[in-house]
Wavefront OBJ file of the C-alpha trace (Angstrom):
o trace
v 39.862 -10.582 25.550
v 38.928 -13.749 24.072
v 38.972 -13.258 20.226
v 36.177 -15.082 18.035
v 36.975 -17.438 15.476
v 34.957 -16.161 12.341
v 35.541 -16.077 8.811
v 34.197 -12.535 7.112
v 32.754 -11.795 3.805
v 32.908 -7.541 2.942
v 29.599 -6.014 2.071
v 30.155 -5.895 -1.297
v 31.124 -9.738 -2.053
v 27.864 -10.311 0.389
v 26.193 -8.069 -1.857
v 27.222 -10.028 -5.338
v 26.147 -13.093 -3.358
v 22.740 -11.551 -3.326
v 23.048 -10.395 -7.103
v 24.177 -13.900 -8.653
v 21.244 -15.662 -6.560
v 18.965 -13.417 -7.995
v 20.247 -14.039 -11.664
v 20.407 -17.727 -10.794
v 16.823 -18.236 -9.590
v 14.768 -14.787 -10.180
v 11.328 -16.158 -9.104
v 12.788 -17.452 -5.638
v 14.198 -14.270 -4.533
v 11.373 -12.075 -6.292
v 8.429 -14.584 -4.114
v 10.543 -14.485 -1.023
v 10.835 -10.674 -0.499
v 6.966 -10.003 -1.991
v 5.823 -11.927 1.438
v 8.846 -11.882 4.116
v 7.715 -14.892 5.988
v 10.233 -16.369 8.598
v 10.422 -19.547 6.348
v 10.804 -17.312 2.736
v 13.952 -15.446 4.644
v 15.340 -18.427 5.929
v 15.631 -20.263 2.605
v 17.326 -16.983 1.698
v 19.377 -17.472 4.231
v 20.375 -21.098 3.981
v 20.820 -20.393 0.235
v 23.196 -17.497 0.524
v 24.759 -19.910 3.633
v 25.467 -22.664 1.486
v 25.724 -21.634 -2.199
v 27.623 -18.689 -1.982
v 29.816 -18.326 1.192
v 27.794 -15.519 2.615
v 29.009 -15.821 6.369
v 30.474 -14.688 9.304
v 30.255 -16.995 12.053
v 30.221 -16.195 15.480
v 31.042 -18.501 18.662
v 27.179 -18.806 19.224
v 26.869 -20.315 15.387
v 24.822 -16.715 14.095
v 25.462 -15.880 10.416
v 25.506 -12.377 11.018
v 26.630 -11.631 7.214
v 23.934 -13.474 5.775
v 20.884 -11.568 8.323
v 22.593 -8.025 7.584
v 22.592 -8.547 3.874
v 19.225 -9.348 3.594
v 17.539 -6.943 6.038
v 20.131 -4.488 3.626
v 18.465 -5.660 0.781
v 14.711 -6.038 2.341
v 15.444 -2.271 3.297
v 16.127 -0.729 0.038
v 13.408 -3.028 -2.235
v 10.710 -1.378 -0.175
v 12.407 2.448 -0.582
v 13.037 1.649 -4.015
v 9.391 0.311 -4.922
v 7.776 3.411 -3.041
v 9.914 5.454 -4.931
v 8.952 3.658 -8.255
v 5.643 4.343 -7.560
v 6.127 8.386 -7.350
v 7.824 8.072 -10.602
v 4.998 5.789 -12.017
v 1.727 7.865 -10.906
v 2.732 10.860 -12.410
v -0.179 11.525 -14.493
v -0.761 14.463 -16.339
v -3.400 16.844 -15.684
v -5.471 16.023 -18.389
v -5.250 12.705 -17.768
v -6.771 13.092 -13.926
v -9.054 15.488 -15.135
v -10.202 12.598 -17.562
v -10.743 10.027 -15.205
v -12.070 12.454 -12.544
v -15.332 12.701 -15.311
v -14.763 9.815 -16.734
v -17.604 7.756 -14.958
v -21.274 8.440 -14.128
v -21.799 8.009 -10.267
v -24.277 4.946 -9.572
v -27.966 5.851 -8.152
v -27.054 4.305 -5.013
v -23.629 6.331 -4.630
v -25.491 9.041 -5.577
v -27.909 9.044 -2.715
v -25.044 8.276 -0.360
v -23.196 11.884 -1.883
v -26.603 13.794 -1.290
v -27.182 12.202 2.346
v -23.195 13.620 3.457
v -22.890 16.260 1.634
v -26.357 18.035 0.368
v -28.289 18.086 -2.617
v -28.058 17.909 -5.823
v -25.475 15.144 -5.776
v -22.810 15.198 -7.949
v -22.937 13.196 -11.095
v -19.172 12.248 -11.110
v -15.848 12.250 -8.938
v -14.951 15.913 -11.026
v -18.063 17.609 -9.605
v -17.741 15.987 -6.162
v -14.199 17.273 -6.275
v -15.854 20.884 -7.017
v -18.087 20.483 -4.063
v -15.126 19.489 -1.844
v -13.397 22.732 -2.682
v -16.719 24.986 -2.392
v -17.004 23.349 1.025
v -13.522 24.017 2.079
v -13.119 27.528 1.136
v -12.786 30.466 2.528
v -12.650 34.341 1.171
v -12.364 32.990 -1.951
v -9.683 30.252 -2.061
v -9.836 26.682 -0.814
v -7.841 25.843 2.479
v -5.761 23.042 0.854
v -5.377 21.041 4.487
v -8.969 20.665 4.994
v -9.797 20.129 1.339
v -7.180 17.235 1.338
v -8.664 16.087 4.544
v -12.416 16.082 2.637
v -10.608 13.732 0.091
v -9.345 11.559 2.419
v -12.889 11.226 3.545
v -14.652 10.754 0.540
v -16.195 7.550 -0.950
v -13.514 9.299 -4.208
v -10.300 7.483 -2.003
v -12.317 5.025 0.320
v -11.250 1.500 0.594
v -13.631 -0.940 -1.677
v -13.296 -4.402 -0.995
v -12.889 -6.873 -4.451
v -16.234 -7.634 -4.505
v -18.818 -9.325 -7.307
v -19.977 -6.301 -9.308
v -23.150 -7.049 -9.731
v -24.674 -8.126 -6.846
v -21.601 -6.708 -4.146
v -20.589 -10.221 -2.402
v -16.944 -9.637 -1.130
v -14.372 -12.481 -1.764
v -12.839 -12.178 1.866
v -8.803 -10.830 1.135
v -6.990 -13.335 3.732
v -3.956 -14.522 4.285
v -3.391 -17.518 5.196
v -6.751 -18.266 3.263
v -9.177 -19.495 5.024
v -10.650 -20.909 1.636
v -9.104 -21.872 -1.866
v -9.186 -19.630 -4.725
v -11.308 -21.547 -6.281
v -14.008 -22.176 -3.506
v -14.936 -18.287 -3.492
v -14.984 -18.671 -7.097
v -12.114 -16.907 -8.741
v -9.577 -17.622 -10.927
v -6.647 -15.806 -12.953
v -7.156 -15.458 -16.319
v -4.588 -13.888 -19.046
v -4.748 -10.209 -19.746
v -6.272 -9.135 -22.849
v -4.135 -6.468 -24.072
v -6.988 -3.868 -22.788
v -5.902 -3.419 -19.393
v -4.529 0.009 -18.435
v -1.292 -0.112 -16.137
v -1.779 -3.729 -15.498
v 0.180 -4.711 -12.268
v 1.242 -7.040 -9.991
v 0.518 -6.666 -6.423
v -1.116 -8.211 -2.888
v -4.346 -9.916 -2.877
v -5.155 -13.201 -0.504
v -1.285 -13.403 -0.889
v 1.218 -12.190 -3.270
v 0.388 -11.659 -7.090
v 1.977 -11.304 -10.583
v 0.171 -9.132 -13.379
v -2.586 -10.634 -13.922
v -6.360 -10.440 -14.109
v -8.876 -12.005 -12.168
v -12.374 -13.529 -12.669
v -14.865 -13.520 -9.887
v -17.878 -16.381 -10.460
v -20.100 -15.045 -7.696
v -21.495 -17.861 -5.310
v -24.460 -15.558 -4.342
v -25.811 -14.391 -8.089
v -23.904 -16.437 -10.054
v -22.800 -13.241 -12.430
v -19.056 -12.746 -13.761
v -16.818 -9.883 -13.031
v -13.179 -9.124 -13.541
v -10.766 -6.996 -11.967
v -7.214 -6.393 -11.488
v -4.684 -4.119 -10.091
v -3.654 -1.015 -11.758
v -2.234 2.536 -11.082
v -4.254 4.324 -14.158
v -6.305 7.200 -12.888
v -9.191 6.220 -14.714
v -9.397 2.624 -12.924
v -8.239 3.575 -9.502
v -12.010 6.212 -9.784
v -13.958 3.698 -11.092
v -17.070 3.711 -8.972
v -19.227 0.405 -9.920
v -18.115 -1.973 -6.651
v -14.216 -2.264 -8.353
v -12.068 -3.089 -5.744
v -9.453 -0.420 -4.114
v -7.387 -2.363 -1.929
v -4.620 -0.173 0.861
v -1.921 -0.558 -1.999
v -4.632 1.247 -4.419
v -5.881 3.626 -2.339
v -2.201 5.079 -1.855
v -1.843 5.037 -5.890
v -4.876 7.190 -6.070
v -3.749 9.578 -3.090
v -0.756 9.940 -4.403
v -2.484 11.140 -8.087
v -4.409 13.190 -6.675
v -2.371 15.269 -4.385
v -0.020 15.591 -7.404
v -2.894 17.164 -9.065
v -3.998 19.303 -6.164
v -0.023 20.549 -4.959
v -0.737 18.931 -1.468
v 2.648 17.373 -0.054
v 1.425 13.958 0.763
v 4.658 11.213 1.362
v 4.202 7.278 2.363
v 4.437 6.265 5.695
v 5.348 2.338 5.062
v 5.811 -0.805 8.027
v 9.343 -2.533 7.278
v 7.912 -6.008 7.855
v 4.060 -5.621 7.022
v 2.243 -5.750 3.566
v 0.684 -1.905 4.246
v 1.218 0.739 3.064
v -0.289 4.518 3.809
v -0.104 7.989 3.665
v 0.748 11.365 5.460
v -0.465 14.908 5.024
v 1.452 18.158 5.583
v -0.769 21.777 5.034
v 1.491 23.510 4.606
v 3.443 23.879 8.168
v 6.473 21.113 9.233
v 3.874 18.885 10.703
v 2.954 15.845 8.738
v -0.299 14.650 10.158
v -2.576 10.815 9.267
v -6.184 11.252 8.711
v -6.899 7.624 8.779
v -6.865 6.319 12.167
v -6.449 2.614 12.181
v -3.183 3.415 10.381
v -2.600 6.309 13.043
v -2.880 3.672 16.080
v -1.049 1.119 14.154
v 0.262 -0.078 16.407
v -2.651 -1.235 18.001
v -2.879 -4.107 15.330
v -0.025 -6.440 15.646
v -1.912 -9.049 16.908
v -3.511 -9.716 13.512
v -1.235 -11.613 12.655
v 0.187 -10.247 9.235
v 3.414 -8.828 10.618
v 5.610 -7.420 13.380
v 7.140 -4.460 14.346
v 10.292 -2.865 13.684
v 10.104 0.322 11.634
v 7.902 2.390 9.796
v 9.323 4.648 7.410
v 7.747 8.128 5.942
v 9.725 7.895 2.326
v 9.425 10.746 -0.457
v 11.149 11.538 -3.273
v 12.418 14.979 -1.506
v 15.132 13.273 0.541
v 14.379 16.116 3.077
v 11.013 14.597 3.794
v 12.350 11.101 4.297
v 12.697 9.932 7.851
v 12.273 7.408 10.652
v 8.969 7.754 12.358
v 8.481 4.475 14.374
v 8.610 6.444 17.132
v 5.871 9.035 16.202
v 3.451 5.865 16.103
v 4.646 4.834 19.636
v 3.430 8.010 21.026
v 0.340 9.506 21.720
v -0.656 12.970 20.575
v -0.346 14.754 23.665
v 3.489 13.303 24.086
v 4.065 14.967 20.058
v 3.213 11.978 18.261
v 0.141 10.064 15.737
v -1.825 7.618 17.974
v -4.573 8.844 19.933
v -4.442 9.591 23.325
v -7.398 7.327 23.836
v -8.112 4.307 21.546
v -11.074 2.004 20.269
v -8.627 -1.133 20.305
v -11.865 -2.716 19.016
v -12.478 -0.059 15.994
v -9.013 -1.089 15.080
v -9.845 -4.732 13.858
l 1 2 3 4 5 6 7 8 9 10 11 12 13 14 15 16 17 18 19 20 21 22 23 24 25 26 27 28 29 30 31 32 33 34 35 36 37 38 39 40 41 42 43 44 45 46 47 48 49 50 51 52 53 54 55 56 57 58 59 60 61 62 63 64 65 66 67 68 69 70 71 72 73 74 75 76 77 78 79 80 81 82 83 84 85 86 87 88 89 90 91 92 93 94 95 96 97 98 99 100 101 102 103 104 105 106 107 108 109 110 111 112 113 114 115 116 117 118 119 120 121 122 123 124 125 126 127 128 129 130 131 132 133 134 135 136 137 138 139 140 141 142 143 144 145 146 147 148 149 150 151 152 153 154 155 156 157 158 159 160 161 162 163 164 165 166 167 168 169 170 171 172 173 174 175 176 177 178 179 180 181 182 183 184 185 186 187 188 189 190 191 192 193 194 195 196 197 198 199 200 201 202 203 204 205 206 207 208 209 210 211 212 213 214 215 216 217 218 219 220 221 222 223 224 225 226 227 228 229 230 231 232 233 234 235 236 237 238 239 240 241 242 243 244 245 246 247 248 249 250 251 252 253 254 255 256 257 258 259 260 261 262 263 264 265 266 267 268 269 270 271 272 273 274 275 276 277 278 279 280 281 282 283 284 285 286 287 288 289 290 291 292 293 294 295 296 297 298 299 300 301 302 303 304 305 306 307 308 309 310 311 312 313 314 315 316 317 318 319 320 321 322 323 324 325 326 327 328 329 330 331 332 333 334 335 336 337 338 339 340 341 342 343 344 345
């Protein structure tokens, strides 16, 4: 057969490319891989092209080196940073147990408790936690799958837009922005030195450490907020913002607290992130169910699919489950056998 005239690099001199780009121009590399556009991988991949010999040239003119490396290297920064975060949210019990009473529940939230769940409302996330458990038990012991399942229903671990937090006006979390930073009114402002657990992270595109300040164009009033993985901000209650990435952090706490096996299911090309369930049987199950049919939303226009992973620190509970999302429950796998396309949006 006709033989192809190529020139090859090995996988590990590919690899030191990769490393000495990195060392040569950190903030590239670290900008490109927090938002894998087509155009941030292909300066990666003209880079590692040009500068550093990364190839392997085929008769149709692919660089086959220079994709494998970086899908190699796209791969493990996403196992590595989910794994970072199981090592990072490992809170004490006091400290959840803290932060759990921590806060007095607002009026308002309080009316919402007493309208789902009966009266007298709890008075913070600790005693709402108590009710969860009195409402899941039975002969005498909570059933931890449909306590965990209350949680995952509970205003405790909803998603709360970033929002003015005074008045509630939600700065809209696009990308590509429809409007500048500065026409909803915010700006980044340096940290004080008071934040708790002060991270970077994804909001209206990707984001270093760093605190923002909200000028609301309804009421005019000032708020801050910022990402964080601390118990005691992840709970707070008064309209702070708990993005997908957040709500994960806070999942993750508190099924660490509670002994529920909870592991993240996370989409290889999409900013998302989100978790499954098991009660105590092989069967890992997703309570929320626009990430159950999510494959219903690729035409939003934030990413594509390839794989989702479930990744845990057990290596046992680590697996491929693309196709669990492909297939409907009544075929053994997570979407629904019938679907609101138009609930998913």
């Amino acid at each position: 057969g006709r033989q192809n005239n190529m020139k090859t690099m090995s996988g590990s001199a590919a690899a030191s490319a990769l490393a000495a780009m990195y060392l040569k121009d950190k903030v590239l590399v670290e900008d490109s891989f927090n938002h894998l556009t087509a155009g941030a991988l292909q300066t990666l991949d003209d880079k590692l092209y040009q500068e550093y010999n990364c190839r392997h040239i085929t008769d149709d003119g692919s660089r086959d080196d220079c994709h494998l490396i970086l899908a190699k290297a796209c791969i493990r920064r996403i196992a590595h940073r989910c794994l970072d975060n199981y090592a990072r949210l490992q809170s004490s019990k006091e400290v959840v147990e803290d932060a759990l009473q921590f806060y007095t529940s607002p009026i308002e939230l309080q009316e919402q408790l007493a309208s789902k769940y009966g009266t007298p409302p709890p008075t913070t996330w600790y005693e709402s936690l108590d009710q969860l458990k009195s409402l899941s038990t039975t002969e005498d012991a909570y059933e931890q799958g449909k306590l965990w399942r209350l949680i995952l229903d509970h205003p405790m671990t909803s998603y709360v837009p970033v929002q003015c937090q005074s008045c509630g006006h939600v700065v809209p979390d696009q990308y590509p922005t429809q409007q500048t930073d500065a026409e909803v009114g915010l700006r980044e402002i340096a940290p004080t030195g008071d934040e708790l657990e002060l991270r970077a992270g994804w909001f209206r595109g990707p984001r270093k450490a760093v605190v923002f300040e909200l000028t609301c164009k309804g009421c005019n009033a000032v708020s801050k907020w910022y990402r964080s993985g601390h118990p005691q901000i992840l709970l707070n209650p008064n309209k702070w913002g708990r993005l997908c990435g957040d709500q994960e952090d806070l999942r993750l706490t508190l099924a660490e607290y509670l002994n529920t096996p909870v592991r993240l299911a996370v989409p290889l090309d999409w900013d998302h992130v989100w978790s499954e369930y098991s009660s105590g049987s092989s069967t890992w199950q997703v309570q929320d169910d626009s990430a159950r049919n999510f494959c219903c939303r690729l035409d939003e226009g934030i990413g594509s699919w390839t794989r989702v992973w479930a990744i845990h620190s057990n290596p046992e509970w680590c697996k491929d489950v693309t196709r669990d999302y492909l297939t409907i429950q009544q075929n053994g796998g997570r979407a629904d056998n019938n679907v609101d396309y138009n609930r998913m949006k």
